[in-house]
N, C-alpha and C positions, 0 to 999 in steps of 0.2 A: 283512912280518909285523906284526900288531898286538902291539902290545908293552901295552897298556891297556886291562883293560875296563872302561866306566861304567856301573855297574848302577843304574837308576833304576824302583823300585818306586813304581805311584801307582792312584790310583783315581776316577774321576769328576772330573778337575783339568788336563784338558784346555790351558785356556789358560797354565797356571803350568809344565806342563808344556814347551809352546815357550819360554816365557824360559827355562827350566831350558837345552833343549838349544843353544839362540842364546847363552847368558852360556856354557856350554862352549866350543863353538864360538869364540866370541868371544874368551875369553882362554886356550884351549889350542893349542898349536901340535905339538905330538910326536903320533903316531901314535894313534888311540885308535878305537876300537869300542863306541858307545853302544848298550846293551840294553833296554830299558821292559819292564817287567815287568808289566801291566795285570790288576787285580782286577777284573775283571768291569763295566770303565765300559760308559756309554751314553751319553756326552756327545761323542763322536767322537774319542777316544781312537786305536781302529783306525785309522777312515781317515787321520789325519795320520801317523801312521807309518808306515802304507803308501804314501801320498805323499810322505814323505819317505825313505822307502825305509830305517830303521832295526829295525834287531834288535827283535822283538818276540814276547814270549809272553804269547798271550790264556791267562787263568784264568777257570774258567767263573762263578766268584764270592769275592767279598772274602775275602781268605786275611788270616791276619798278616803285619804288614811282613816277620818275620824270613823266612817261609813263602815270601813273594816273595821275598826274597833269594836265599832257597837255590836257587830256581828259576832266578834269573838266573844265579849263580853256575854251574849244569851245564850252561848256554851256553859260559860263560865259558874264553876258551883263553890269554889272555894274562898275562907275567909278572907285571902291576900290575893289582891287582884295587880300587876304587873304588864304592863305594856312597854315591847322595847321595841324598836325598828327594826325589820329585817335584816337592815346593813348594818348594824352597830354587834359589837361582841359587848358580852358580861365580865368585866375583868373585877370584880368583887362580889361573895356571895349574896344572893340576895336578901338572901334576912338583915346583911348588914345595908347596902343600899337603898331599901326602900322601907326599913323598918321606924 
């Protein structure tokens, strides 16, 4: 069971995007379930998430951040809920950041 969801709300930031989910990756080790929440990019947004095979809800255009939150958030099934910005990287795990 996922015990973690990582909700990442972003839009047309494609590349800031993979470091986002590689510095996850990178320095979390507990179970987790990354979501991207996409406002309406066209920078290929889609396709890496479909190739990378992660949780994704297209929005047919740029909503507010909180807007996409809410949106990830009724994805969302696990007991730790996590919201970071698409442009921001994880440079600490997250059990210990948000615990």
């Amino acid at each position: 069971m996922i015990n973690t969801n990582v909700i990442i709300p972003t839009y047309n930031a494609v590349e800031l995007l993979k470091e986002c989910v590689n510095s996850i990756s990178k320095h979390t080790d507990e179970e987790y379930e990354i979501i991207v929440v996409d406002n309406g990019s066209d920078d290929g947004t889609y396709e890496y998430c479909c190739k990378e095979r992660i949780t994704m809800i297209s929005l047919p255009w740029q909503q507010t951040f909180i807007t996409a939150c809410n949106n990830g958030l009724k994805l969302s099934s696990g007991e730790n809920l996590v919201i970071i910005d698409g442009k921001n990287n994880c440079e600490a795990p997250l059990a210990y950041r948000y615990a």
